[in-house]
N, CA, C and O of each residue as an XYZ file, in Angstrom:
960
protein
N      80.033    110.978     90.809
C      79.859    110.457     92.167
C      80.729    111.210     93.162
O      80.264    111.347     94.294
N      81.730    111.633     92.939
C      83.263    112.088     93.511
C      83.737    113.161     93.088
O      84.196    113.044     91.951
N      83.812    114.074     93.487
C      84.425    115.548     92.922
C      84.812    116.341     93.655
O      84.197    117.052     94.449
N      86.531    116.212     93.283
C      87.705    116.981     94.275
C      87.982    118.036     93.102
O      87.846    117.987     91.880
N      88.497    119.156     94.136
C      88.544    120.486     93.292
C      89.234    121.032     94.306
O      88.702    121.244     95.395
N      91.070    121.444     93.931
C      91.819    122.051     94.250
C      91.920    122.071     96.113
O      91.528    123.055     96.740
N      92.513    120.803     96.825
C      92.420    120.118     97.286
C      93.492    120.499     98.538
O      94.578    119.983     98.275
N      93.523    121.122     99.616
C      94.794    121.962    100.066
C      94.442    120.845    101.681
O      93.417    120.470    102.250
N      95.926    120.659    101.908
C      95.971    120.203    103.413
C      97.424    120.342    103.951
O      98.452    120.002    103.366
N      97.297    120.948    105.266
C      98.667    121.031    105.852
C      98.400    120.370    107.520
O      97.374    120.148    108.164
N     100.007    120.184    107.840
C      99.933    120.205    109.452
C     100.983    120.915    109.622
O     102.094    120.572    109.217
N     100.792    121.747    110.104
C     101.292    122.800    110.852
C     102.713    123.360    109.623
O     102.144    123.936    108.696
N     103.608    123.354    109.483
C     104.560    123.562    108.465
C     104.697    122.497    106.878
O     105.285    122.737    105.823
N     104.046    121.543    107.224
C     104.289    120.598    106.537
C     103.204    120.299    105.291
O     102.535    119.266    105.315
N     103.071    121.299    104.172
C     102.189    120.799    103.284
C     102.023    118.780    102.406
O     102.782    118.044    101.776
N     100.598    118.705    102.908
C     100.296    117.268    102.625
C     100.011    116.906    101.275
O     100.498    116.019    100.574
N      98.600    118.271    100.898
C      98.046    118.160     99.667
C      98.495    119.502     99.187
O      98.604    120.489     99.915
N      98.824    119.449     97.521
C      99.150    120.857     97.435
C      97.829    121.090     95.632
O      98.298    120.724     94.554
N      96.871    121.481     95.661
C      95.971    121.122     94.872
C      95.530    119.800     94.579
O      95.918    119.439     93.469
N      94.847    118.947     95.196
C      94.833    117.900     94.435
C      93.329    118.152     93.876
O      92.631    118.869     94.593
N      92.720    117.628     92.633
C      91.513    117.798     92.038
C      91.905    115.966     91.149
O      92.892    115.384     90.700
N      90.281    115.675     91.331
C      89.971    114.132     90.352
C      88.304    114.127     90.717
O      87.507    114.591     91.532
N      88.366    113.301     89.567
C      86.507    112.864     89.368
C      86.917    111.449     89.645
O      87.934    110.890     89.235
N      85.440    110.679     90.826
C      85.327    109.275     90.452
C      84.141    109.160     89.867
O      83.374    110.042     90.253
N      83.731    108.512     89.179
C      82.592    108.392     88.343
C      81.363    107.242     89.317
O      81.906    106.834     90.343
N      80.377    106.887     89.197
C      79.687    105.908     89.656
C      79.954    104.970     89.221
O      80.068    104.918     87.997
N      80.174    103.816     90.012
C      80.552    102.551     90.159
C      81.880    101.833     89.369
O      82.100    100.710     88.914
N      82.812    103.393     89.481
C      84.450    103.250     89.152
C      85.673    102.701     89.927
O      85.857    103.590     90.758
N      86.378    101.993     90.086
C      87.060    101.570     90.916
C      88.561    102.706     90.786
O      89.279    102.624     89.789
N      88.794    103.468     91.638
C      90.145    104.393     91.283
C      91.403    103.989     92.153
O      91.274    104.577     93.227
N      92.561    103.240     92.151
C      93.473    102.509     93.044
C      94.418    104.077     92.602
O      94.637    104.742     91.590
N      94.844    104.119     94.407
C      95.925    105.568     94.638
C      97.232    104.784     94.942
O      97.312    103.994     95.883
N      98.274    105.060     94.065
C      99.441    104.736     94.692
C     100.894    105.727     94.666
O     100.907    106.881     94.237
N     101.907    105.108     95.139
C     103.029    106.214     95.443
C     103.061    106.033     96.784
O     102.264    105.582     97.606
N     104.476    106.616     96.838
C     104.876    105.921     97.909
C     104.974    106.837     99.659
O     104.423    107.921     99.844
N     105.564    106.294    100.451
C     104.894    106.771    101.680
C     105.588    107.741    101.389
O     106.604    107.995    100.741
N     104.523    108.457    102.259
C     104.563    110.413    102.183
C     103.954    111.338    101.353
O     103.824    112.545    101.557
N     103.554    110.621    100.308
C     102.691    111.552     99.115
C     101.658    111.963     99.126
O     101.161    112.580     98.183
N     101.011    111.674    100.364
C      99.858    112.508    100.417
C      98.114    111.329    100.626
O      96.952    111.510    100.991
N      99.071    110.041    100.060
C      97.659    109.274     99.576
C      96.279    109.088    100.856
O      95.107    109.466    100.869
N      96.810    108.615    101.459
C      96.511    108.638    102.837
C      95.561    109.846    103.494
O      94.397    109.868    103.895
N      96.499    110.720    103.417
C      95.354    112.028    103.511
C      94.270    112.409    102.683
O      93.121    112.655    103.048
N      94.760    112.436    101.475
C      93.543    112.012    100.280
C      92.122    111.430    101.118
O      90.989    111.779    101.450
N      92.890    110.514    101.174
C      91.397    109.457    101.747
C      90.251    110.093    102.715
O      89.029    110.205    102.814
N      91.373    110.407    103.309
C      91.085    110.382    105.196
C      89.641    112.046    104.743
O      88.432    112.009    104.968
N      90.332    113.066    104.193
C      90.075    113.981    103.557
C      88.479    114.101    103.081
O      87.797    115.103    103.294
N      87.963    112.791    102.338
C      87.205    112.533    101.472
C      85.814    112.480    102.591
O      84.622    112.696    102.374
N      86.095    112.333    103.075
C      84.556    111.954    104.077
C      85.254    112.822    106.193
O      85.023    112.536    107.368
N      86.175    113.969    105.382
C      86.173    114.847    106.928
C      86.850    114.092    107.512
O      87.301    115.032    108.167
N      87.470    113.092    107.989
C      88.250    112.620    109.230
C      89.492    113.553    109.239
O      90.212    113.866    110.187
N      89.540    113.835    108.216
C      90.971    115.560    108.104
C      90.230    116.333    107.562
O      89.683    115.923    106.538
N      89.948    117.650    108.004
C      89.834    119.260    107.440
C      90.624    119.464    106.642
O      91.829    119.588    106.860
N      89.833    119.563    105.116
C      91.451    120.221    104.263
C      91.421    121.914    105.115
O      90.631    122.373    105.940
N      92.283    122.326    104.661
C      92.897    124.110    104.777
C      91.551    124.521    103.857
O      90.559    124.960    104.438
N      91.560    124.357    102.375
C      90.850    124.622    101.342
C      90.804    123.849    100.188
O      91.669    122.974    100.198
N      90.075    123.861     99.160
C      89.172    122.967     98.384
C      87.920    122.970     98.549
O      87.422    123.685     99.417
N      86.919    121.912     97.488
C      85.856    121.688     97.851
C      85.925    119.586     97.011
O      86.577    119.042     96.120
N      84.864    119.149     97.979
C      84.843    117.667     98.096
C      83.421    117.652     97.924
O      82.618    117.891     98.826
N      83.093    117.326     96.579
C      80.937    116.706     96.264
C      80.692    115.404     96.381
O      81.544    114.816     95.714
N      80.009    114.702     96.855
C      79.690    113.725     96.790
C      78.469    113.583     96.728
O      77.638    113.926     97.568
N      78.207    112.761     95.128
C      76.909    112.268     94.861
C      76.028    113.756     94.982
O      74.871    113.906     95.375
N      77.152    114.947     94.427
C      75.773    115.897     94.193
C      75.950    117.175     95.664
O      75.790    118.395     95.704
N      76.257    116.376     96.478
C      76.256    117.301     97.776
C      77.754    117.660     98.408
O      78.464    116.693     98.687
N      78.210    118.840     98.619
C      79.071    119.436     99.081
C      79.578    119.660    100.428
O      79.240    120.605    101.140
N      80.598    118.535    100.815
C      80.917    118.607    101.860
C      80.845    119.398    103.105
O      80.252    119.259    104.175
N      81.787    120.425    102.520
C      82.251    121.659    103.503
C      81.481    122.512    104.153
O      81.617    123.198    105.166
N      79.913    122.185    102.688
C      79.093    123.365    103.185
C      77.875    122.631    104.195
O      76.850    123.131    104.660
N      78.383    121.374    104.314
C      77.456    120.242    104.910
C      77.658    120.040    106.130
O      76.764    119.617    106.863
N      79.000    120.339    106.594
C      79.367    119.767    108.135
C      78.945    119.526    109.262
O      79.611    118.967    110.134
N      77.725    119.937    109.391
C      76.856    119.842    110.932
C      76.383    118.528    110.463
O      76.439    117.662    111.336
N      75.744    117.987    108.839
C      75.347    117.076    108.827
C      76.483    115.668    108.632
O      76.084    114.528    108.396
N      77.437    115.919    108.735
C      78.742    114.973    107.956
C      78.526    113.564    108.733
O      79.036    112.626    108.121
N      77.865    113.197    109.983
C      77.914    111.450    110.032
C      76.707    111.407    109.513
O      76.473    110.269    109.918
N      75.656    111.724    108.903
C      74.843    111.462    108.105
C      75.860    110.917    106.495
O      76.113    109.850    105.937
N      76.141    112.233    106.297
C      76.735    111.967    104.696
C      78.475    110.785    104.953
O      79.186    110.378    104.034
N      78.654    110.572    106.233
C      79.528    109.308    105.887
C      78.907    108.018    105.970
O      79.583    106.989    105.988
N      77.526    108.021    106.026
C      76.524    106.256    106.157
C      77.253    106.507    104.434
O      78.194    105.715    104.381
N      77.178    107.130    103.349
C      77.329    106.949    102.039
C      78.922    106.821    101.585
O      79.256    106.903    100.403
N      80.034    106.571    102.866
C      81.161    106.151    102.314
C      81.768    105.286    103.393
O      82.381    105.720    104.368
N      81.527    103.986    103.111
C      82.093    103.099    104.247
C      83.504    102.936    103.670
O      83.768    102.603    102.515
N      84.742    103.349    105.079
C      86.085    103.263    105.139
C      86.607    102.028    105.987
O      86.293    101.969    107.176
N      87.527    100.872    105.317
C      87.792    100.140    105.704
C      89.675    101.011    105.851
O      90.132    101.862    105.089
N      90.495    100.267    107.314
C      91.504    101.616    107.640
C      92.911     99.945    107.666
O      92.624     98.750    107.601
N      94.065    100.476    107.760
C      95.058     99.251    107.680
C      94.511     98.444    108.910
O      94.086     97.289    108.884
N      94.621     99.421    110.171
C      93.976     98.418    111.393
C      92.951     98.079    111.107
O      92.407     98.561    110.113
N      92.169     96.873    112.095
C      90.789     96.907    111.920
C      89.952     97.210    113.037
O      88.744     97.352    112.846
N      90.442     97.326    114.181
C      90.052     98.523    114.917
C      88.464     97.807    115.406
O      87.560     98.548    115.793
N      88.228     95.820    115.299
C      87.493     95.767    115.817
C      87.428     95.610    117.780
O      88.317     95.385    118.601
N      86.200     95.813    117.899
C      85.762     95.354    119.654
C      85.833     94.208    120.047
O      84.951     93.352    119.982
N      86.927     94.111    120.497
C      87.676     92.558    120.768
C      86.765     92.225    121.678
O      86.865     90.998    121.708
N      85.631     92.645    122.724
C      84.626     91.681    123.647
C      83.653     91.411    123.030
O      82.782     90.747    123.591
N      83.485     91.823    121.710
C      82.585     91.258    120.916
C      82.486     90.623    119.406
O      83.100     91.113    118.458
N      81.540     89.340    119.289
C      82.048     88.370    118.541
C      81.903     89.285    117.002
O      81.644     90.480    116.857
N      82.164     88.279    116.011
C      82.990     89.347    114.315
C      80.650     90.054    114.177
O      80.230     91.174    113.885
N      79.775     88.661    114.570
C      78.053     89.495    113.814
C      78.013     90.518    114.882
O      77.577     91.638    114.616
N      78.460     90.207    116.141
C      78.249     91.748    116.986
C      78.620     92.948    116.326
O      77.842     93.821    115.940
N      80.478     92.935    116.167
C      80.839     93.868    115.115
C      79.958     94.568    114.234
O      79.498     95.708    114.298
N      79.792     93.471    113.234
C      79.292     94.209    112.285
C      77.898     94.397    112.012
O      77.341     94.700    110.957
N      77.261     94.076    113.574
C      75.727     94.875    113.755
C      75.490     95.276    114.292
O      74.397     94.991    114.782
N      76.432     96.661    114.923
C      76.423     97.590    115.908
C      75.854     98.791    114.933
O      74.894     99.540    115.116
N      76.555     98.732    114.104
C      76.333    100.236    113.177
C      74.753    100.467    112.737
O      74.147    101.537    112.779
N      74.052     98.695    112.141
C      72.590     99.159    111.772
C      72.169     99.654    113.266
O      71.742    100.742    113.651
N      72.344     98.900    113.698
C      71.077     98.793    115.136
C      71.732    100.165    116.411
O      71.287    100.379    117.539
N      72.651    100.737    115.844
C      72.883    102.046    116.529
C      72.809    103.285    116.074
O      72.631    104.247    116.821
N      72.950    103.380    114.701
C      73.371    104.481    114.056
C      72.057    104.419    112.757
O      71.665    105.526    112.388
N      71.501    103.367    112.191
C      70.367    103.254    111.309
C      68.788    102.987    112.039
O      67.630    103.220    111.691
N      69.298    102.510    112.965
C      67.736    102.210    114.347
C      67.337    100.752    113.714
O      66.116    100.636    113.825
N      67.819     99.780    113.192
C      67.631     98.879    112.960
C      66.837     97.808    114.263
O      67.082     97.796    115.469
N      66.217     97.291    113.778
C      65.823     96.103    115.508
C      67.298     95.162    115.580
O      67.947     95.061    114.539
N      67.674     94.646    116.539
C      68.283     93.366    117.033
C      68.827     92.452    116.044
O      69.981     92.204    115.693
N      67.596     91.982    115.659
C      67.377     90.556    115.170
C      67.769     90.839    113.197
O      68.071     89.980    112.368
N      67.581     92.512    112.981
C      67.771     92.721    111.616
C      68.705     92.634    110.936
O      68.954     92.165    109.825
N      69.485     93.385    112.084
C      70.408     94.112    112.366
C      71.799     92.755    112.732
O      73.000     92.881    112.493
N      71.316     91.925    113.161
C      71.971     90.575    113.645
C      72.017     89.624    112.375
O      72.979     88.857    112.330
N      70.951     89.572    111.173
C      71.124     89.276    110.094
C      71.108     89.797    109.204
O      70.559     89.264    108.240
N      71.832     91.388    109.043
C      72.127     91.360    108.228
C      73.761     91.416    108.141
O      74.381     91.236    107.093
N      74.366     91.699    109.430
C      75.640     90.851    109.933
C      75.920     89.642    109.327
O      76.963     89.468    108.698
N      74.868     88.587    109.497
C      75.465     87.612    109.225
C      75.790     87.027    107.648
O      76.721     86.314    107.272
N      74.590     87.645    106.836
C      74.411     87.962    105.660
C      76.074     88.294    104.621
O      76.692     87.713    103.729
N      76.229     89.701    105.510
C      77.473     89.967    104.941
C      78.641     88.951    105.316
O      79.487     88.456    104.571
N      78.403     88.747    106.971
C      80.073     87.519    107.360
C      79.652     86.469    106.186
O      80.526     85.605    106.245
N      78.990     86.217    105.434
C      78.703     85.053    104.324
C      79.281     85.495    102.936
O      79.885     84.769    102.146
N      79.002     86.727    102.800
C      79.751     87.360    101.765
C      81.049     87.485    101.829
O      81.827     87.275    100.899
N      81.239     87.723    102.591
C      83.309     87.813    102.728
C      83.427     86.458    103.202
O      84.317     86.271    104.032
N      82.969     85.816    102.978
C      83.701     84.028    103.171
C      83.870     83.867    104.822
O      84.878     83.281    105.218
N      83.279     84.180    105.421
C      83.116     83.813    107.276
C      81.689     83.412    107.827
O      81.180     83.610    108.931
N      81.263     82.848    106.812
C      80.020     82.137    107.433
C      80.012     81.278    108.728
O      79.111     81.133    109.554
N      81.155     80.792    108.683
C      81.376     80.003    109.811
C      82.326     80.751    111.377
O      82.470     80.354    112.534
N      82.649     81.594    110.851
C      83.192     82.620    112.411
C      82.421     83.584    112.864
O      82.926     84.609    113.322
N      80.713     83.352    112.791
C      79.887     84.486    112.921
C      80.099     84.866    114.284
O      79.998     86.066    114.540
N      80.491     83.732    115.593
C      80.222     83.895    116.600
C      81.632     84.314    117.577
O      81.847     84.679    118.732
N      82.463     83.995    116.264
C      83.874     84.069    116.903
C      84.483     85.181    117.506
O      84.456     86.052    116.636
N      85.094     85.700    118.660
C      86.013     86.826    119.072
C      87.242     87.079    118.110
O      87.989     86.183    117.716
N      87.370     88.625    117.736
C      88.706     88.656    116.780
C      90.035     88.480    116.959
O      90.915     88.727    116.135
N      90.246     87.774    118.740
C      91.197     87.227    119.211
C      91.300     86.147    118.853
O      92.363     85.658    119.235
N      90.439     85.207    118.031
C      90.283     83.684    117.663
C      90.263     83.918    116.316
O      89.737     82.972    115.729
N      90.657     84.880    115.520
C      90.562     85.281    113.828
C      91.729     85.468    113.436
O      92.443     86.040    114.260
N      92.167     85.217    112.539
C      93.674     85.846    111.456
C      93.247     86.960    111.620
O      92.239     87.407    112.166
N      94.711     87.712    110.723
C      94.742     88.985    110.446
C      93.627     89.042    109.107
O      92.615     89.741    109.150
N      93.876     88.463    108.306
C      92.976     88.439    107.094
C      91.628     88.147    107.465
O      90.801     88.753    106.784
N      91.216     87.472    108.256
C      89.565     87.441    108.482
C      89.024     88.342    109.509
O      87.809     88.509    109.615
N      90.108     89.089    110.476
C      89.864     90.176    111.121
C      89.449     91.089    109.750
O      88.244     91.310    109.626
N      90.084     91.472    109.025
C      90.103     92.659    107.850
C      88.714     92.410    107.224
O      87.837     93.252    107.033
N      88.687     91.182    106.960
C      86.846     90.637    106.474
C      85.926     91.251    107.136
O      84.885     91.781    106.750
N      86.412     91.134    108.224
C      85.082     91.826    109.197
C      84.865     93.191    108.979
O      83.818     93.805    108.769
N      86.052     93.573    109.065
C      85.913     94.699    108.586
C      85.478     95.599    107.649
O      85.012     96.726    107.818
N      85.733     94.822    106.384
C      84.873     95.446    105.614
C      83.291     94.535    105.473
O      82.660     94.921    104.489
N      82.711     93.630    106.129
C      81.630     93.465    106.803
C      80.896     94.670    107.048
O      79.982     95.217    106.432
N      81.646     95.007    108.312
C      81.058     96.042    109.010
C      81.353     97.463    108.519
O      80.918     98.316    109.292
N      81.914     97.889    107.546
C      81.818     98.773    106.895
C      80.543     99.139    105.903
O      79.977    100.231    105.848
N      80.140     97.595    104.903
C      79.340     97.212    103.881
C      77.875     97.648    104.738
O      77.097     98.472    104.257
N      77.632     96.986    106.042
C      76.617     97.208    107.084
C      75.616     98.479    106.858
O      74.386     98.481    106.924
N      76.253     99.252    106.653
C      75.880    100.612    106.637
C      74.885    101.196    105.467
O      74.024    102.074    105.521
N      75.382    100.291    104.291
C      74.962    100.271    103.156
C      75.347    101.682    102.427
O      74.640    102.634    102.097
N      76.752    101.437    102.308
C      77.416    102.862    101.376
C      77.297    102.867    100.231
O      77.053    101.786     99.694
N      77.394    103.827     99.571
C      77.316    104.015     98.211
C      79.063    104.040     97.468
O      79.415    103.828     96.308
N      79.768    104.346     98.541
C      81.087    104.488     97.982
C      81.976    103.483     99.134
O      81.606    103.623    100.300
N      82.790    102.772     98.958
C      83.832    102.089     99.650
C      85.476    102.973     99.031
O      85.941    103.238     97.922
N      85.965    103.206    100.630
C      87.566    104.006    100.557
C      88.177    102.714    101.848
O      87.815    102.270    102.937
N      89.240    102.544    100.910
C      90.281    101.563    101.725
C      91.764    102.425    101.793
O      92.359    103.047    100.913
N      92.053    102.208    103.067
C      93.416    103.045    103.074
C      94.427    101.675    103.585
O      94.429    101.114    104.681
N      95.462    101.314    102.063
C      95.664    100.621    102.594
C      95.390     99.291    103.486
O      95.794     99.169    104.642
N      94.804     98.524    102.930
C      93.458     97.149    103.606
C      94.341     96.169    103.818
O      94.107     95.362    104.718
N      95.351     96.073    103.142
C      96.578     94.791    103.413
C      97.866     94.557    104.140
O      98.483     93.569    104.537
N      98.046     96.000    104.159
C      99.591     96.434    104.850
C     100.283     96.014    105.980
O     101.503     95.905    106.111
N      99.133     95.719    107.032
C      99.026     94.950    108.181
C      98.917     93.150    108.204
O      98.911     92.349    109.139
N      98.851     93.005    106.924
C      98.675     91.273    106.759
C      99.746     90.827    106.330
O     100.569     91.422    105.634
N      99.806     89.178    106.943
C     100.985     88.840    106.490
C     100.541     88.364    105.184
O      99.348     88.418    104.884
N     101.499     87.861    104.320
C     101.773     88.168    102.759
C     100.879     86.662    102.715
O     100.062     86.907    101.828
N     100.621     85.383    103.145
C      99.849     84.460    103.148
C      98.267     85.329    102.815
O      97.723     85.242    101.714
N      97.798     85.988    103.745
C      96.737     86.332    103.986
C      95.982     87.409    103.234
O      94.792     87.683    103.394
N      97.079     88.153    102.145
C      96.930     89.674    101.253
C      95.511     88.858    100.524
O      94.389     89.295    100.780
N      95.672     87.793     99.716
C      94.822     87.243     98.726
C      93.512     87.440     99.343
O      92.872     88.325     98.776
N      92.977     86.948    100.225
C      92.092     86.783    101.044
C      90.991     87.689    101.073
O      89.778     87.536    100.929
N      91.862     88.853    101.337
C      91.003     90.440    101.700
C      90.979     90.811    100.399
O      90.057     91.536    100.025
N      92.151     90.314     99.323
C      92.060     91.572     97.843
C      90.633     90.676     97.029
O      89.817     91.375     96.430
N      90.436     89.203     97.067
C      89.647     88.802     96.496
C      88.225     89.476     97.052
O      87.388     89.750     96.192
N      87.900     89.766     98.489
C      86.468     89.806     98.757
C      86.359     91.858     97.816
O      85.251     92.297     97.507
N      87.415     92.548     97.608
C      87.497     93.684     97.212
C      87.202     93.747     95.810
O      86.437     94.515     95.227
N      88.163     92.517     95.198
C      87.512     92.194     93.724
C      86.089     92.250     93.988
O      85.521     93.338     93.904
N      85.484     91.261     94.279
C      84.388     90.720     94.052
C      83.040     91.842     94.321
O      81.901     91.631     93.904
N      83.613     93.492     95.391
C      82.849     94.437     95.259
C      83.098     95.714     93.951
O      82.506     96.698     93.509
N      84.183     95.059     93.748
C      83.914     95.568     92.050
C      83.635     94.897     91.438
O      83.561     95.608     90.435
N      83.340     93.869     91.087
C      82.353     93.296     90.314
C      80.816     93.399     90.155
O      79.982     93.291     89.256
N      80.869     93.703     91.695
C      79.317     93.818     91.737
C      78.672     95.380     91.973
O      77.668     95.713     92.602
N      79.842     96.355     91.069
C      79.817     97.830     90.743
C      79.559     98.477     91.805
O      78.608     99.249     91.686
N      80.138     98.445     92.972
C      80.568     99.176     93.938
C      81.581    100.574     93.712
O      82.747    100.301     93.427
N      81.322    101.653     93.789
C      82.392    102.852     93.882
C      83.501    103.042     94.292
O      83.254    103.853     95.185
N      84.723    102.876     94.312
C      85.510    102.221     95.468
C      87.058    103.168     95.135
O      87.591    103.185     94.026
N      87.686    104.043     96.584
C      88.628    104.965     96.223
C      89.919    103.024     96.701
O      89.244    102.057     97.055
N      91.082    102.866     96.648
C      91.815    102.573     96.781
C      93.201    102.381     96.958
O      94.014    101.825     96.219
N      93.384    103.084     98.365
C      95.144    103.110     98.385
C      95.630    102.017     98.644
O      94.937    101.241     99.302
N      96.846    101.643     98.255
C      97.585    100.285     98.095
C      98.890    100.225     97.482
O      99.168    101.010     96.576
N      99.746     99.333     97.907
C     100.733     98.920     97.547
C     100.762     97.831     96.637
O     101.567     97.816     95.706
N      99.787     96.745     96.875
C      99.713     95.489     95.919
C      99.603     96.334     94.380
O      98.495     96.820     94.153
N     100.618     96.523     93.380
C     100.701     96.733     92.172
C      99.720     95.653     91.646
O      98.519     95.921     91.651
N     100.086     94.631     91.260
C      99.185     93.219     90.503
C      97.343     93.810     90.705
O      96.309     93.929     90.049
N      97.819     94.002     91.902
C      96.159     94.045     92.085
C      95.406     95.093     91.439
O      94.468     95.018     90.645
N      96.069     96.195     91.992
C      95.786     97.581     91.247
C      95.632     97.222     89.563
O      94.763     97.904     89.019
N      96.124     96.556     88.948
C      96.643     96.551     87.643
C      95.350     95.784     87.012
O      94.710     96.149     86.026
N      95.124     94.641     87.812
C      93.594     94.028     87.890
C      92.402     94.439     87.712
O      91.516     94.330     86.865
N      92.646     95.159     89.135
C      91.027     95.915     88.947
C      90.500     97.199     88.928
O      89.283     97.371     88.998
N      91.241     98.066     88.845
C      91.200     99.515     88.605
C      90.807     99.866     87.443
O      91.313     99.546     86.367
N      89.863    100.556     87.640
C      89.470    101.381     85.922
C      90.545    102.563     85.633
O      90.959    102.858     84.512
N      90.978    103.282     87.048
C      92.027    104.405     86.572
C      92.752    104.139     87.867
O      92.252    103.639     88.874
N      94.103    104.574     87.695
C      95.378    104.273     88.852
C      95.743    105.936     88.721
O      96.115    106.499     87.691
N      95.519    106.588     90.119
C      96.313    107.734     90.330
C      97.398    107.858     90.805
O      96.985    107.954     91.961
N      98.395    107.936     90.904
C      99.878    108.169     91.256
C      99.958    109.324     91.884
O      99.655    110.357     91.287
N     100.453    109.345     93.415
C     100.446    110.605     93.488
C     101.733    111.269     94.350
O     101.832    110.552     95.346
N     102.507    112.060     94.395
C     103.952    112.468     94.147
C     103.922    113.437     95.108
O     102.922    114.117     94.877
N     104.568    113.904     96.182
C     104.608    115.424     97.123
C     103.455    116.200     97.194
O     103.386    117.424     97.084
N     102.231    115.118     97.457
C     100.956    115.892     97.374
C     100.220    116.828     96.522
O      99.847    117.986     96.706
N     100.084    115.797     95.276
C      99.815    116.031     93.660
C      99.497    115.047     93.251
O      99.990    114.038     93.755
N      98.784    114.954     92.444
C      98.499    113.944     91.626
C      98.726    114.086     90.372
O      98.100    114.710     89.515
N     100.343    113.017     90.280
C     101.065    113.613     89.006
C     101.091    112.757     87.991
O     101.928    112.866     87.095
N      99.981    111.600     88.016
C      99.902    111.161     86.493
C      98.168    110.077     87.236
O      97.993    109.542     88.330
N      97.393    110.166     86.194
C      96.151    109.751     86.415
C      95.860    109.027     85.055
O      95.392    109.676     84.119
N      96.125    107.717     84.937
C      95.848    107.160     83.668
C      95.267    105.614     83.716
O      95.791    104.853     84.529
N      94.136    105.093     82.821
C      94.046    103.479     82.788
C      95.177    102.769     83.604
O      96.051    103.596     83.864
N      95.470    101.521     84.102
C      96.343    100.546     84.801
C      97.396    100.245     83.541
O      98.607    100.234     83.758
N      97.039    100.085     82.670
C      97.979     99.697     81.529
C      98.317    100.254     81.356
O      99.506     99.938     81.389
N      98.149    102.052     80.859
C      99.338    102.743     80.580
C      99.713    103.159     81.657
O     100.931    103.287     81.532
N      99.373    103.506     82.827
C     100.337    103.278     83.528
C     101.734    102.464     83.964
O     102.855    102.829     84.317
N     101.249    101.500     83.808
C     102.594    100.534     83.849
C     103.384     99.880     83.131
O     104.397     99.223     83.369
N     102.706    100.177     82.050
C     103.215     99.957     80.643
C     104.108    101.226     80.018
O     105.234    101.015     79.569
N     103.694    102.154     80.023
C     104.428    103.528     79.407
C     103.413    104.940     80.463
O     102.420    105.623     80.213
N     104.281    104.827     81.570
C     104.165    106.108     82.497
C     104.825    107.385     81.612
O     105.902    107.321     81.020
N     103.858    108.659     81.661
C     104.206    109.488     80.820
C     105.418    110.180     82.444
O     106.613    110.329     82.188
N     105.173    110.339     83.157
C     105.969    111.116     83.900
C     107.620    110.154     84.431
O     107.579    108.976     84.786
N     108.884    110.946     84.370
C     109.722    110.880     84.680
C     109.519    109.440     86.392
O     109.897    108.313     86.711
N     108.621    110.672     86.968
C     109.196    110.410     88.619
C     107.966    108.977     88.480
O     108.543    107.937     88.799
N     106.826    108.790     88.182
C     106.223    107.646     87.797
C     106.845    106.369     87.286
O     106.389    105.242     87.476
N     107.898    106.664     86.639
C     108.716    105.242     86.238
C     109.874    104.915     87.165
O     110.516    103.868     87.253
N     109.962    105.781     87.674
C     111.018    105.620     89.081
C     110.496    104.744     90.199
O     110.995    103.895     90.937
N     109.321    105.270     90.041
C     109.087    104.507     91.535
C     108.566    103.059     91.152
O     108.688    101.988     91.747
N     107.876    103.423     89.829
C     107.504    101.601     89.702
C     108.865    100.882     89.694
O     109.049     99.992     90.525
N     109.748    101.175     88.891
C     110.661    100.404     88.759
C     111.883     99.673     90.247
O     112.863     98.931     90.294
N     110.985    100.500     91.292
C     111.129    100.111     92.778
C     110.340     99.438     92.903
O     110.712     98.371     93.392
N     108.984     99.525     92.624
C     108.152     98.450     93.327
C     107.229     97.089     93.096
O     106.611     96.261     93.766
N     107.688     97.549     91.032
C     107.530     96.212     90.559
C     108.496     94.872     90.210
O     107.983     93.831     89.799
């Protein structure tokens, strides 16, 4: 589904990525962690163009980024990114949100496009704030919407950078359960995060990644159970 291959990104003096290469498989859940500065972040951002690497190449589902670029908001309808903010349109209510994208960007009608908004606010547990402004929402049911209106699009892959970081610690559960529940229902899904527990949960593979490298890539259990790398047990032992 996912195929990074020698993976280069800088800003200006400051190398971000220094090779990074990984496979995600179809309907794999891969949680990125390590801590701020390592690169994870860019990773992401990387994956669907919102950053130019320097060099590498990025396939998805078969087709090659780099050599794709005139077409690239076509090939991002196939990776909806939910971001720490949620970056919704506060004059409009959470089904507006998240039925701007069919009915602007897919040509959806109104009324389709308006349910299938509402469809999803039912899936993330907001059946009842369809009409609400995200000035009248938590932080956690703002984030719902969000990935609402991400789901909208109908991606083939979901990338979260960080989905909780911005919530208060009441509200983390909230957003990580509706994330479970799209791996359950075999969604593709890249995942940066801090929530360890969670990662440990639902990840098929946990990448770790160190000065812009990815320096240990293993199941959740051995990871946290017996990290083969030095600098890997360091940092858990900070953050578990």
């Amino acid at each position: 589904m996912i195929d990074v291959i020698d993976l280069y990104k800088s800003f200006g003096e400051l190398e971000v990525l220094r090779g990074v290469s990984t496979h995600v498989g179809r309907s794999q859940v891969v949680c990125v962690i390590g801590a701020s500065g390592s690169g994870k972040s860019t990773f992401l951002r990387c994956l669907n163009l919102l950053e130019i690497p320097d060099r590498g190449r990025i396939t998805i589902d078969g087709v090659e980024l780099m050599e794709h670029r005139k077409q690239i908001n076509k090939l991002r309808r196939k990776m909806g990114m939910v971001f720490q903010q949620f970056n919704l349109f506060p004059n409009m209510t959470a089904r507006s949100n998240v039925a701007l994208g069919p009915s602007q960007a897919l040509g959806m009608s109104r009324a389709d496009a308006s349910a299938r908004a509402e469809a999803l606010l039912s899936k993330v547990g907001l059946a009842d704030k369809v009409d609400e402004f995200p000035n009248r929402l938590s932080g956690g049911q703002k984030q719902r919407v969000a990935i609402a209106r991400a789901l909208a699009m109908g991606p083939d892959i979901m990338l979260f950078d960080e989905p909780t970081s911005a919530l208060d610690p009441e509200m983390v559960g909230e957003v990580l359960q509706v994330i479970k529940q799209l791996a359950q229902d075999g969604m593709t899904m890249i995942i940066v995060t801090h929530e360890m527990g969670f990662a440990r949960e639902v990840a098929d593979r946990v990448l770790f990644m160190d000065q812009g490298v990815i320096a240990e890539d293993a199941p959740p259990e051995r990871i946290f159970r017996s990290p083969e790398k030095e600098r890997t047990r360091e940092f858990l032992s900070k953050v578990l």
